[in-house]
C-alpha positions as CSV (number, residue, x, y, z in Angstrom):
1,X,103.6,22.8,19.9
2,X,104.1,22.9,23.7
3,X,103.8,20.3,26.5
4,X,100.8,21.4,27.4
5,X,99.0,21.6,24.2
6,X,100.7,17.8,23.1
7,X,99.4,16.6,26.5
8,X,95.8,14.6,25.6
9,X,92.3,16.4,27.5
10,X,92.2,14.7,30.8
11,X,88.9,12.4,31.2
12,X,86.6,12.9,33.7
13,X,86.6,11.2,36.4
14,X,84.0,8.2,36.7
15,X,80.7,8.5,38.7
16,X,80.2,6.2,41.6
17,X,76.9,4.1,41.1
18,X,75.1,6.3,43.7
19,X,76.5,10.0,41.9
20,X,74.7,7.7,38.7
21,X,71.6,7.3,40.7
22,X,71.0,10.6,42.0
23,X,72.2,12.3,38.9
24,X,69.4,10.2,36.9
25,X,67.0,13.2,39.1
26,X,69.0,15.7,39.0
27,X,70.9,15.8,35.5
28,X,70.7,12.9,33.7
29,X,72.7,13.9,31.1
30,X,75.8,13.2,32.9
31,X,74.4,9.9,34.2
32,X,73.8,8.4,30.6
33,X,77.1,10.2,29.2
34,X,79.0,8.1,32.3
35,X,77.4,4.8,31.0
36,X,78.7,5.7,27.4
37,X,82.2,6.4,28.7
38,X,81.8,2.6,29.7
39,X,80.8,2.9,33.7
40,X,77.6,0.4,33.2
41,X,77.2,-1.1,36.4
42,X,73.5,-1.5,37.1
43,X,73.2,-3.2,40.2
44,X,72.3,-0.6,42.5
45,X,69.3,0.0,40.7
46,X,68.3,-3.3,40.6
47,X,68.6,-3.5,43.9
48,X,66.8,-0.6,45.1
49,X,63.9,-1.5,42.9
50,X,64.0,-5.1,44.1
51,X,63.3,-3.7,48.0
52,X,61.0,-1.2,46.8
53,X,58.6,-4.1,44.9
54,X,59.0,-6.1,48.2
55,X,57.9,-2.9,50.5
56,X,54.9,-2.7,48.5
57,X,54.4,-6.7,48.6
58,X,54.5,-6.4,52.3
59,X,52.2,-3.3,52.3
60,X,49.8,-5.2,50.3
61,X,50.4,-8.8,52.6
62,X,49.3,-6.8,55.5
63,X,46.8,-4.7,55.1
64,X,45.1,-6.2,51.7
65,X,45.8,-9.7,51.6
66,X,46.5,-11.6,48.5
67,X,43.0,-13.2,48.3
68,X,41.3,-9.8,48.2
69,X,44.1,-9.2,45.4
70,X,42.7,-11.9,43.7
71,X,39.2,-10.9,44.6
72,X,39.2,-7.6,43.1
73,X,40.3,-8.4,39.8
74,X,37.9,-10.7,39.3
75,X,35.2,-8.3,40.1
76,X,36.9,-6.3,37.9
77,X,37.0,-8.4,35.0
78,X,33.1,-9.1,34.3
79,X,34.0,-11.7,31.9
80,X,36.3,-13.4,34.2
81,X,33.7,-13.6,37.1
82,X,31.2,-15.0,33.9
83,X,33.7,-18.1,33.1
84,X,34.5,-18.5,36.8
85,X,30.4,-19.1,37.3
86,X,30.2,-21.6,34.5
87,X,32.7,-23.8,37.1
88,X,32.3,-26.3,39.8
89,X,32.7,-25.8,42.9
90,X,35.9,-27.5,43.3
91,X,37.3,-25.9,39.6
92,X,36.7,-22.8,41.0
93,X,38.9,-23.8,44.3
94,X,41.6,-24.4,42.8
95,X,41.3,-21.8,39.9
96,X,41.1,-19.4,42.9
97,X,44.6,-21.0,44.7
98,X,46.7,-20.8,41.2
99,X,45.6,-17.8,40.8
100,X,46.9,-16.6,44.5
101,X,50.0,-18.4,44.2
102,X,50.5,-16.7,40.9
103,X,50.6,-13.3,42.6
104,X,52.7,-14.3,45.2
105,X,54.9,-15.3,42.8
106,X,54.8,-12.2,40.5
107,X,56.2,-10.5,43.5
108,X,58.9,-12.2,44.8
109,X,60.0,-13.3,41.4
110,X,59.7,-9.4,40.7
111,X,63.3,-8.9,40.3
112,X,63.9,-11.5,37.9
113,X,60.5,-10.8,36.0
114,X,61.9,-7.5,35.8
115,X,65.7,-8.6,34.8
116,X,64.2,-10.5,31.6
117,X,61.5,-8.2,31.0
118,X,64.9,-5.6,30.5
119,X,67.1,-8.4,28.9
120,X,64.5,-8.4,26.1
121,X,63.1,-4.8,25.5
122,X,67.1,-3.7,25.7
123,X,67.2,-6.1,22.4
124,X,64.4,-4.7,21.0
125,X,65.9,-0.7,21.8
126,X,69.2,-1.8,20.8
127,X,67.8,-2.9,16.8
128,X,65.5,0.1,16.8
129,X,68.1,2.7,17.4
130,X,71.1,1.1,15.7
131,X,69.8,-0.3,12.9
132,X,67.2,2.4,12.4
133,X,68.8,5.2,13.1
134,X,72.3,4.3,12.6
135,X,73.0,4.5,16.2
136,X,76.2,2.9,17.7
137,X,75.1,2.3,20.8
138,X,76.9,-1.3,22.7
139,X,73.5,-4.0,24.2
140,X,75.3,-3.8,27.8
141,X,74.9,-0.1,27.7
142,X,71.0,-0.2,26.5
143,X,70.6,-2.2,29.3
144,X,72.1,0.0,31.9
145,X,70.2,3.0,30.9
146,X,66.9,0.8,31.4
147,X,67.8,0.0,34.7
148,X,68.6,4.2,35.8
149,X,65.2,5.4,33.8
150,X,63.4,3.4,35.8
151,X,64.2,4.4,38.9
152,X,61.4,7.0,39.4
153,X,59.6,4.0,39.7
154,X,60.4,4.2,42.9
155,X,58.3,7.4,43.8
156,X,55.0,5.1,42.1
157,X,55.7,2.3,44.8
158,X,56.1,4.9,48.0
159,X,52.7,6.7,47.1
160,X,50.8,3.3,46.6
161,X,52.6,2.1,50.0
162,X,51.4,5.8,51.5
163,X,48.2,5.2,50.0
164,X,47.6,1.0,50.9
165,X,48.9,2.8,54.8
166,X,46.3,5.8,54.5
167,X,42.8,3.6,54.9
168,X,41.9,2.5,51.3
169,X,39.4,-0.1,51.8
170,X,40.6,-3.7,50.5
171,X,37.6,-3.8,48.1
172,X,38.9,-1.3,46.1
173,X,42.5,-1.9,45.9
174,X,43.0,-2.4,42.4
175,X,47.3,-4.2,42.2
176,X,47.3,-3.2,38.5
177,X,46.8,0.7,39.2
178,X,48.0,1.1,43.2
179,X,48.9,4.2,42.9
180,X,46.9,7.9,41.5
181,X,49.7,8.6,38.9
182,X,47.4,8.3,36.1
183,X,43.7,9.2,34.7
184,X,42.5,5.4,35.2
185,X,42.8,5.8,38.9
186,X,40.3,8.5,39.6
187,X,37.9,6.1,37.2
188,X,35.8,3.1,38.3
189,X,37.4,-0.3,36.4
190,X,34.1,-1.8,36.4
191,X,31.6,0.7,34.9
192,X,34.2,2.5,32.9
193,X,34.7,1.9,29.2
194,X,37.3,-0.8,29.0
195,X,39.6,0.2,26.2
196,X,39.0,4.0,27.7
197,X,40.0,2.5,30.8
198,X,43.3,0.9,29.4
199,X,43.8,4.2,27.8
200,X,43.6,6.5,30.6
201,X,45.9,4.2,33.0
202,X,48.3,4.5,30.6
203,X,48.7,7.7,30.5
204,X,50.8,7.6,33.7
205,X,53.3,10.6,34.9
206,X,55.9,8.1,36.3
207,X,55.9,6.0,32.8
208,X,56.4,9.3,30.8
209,X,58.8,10.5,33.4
210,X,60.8,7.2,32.7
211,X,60.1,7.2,29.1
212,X,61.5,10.3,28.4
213,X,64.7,9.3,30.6
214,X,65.0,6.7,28.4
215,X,65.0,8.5,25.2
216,X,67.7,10.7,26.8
217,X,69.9,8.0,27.5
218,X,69.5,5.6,24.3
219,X,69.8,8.5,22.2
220,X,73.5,9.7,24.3
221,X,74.5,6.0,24.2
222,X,74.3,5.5,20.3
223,X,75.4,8.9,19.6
224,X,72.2,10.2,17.8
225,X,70.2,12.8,18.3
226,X,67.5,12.9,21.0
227,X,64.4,13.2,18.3
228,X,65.5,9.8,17.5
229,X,65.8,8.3,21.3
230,X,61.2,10.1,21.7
231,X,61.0,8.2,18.0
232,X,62.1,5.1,19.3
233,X,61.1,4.5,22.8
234,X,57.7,6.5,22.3
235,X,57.0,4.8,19.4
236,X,57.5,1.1,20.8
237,X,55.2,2.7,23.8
238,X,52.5,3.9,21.5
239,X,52.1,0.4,19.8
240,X,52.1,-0.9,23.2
241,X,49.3,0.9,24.6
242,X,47.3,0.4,21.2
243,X,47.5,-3.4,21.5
244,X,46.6,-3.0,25.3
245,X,43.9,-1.2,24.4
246,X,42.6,-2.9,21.5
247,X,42.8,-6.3,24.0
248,X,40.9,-4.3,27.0
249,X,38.2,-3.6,23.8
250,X,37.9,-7.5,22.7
251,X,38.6,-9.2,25.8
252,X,38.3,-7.1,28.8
């Protein structure tokens, strides 16, 4: 045998968390295969989607107002606007300023909603795919590939910034569906259907965009094949949007 061929294949070189984030667009193959060689730092990510939440918080601050937030889902929510009547005057005061204070808080506790929100569906990815599908896949790395799928996110929160910017009138502004990625947006929340309603928003191009960037990535993690990454994530998405749908049906 001679030197060369004794010599061991030379590893690639790491990506930087930027060559990660851009290569999540562009080929995220070699992002996900970079987080298996063991590169799983994640907070980039984090925090571009943290200043991307708060852009769209001060978007909606400024030209909506969180009281109009408010507002509007109650309208929305003919049920809600039926138990709100049943109250006093003063109930319904201070119904109104938890209810404010709760959506303030959703978004400047966004990023560390979002951090536990990913602690615990990483957990739930992690069983699926190991114990399932006889992946090998590492919980730190689950949870890294979360954080790069969702970055196309980010394109959601610029359009519903362009589109807060553009002129929509505060009475419509629905913070559940801000942007027109999905079929729900182009339908009326109050007259429509409301288990066709749930239906139709979820059916959004920027959650299939970063599901199937998911399946990539858990699949090259745990060394399976990719049919098993759509199986898993698609089917935890599936039962999602059934329960959502079945709750828009009873309670909505």
């Amino acid at each position: 045998m001679s030197p060369l061929e004794a010599q061991p294949a030379t590893e690639a070189a790491p990506l930087t968390q930027m060559q990660r984030i851009t290569n999540t667009f562009a080929a995220p193959s070699k992002t996900f295969e970079d987080i298996k060689r063991g590169n799983k730092s994640w907070w980039l990510p984090l925090i571009i989607m943290a200043l991307s939440g708060y852009l769209l918080f001060a978007a909606v601050s400024q030209k909506i107002g969180l009281q109009q937030v408010v507002d509007n889902q109650i309208r929305m929510s003919p049920k809600s606007e039926e138990r709100l009547a049943q109250l006093t005057p003063e109930q319904r005061a201070a119904n109104n300023k938890i209810a404010v204070g709760i959506t303030e808080g959703a978004f400047i506790g966004g990023p560390l909603i979002g951090l536990i929100g990913v602690a615990v569906l990483s957990l739930v990815i992690l069983g699926t795919i190991n114990f399932i599908f006889g992946g090998k896949a590492k919980y730190s790395e689950i949870f890294a590939v979360y954080y790069y799928a969702y970055l196309p996110s980010l394109f959601k929160v610029i359009l519903g910034v362009v589109v807060i910017y553009a002129g929509i009138t505060p009475e419509s502004f629905n913070i559940k569906n801000f942007a027109p990625t999905n079929l729900g947006a182009f339908l009326d929340p109050v007259d429509t259907n409301k288990a066709l309603y749930a239906l139709a928003t979820s059916l959004d191009a920027i959650t299939i965009w970063f599901l199937v960037l998911l399946s990539i990535g858990i699949a090259t993690v745990a060394g399976v094949k990719r049919s098993s990454g759509y199986i898993t994530v698609f089917g935890w998405w599936g039962i999602v949007v059934l329960v959502s749908v079945a709750w828009a049906a009873f309670f909505g």
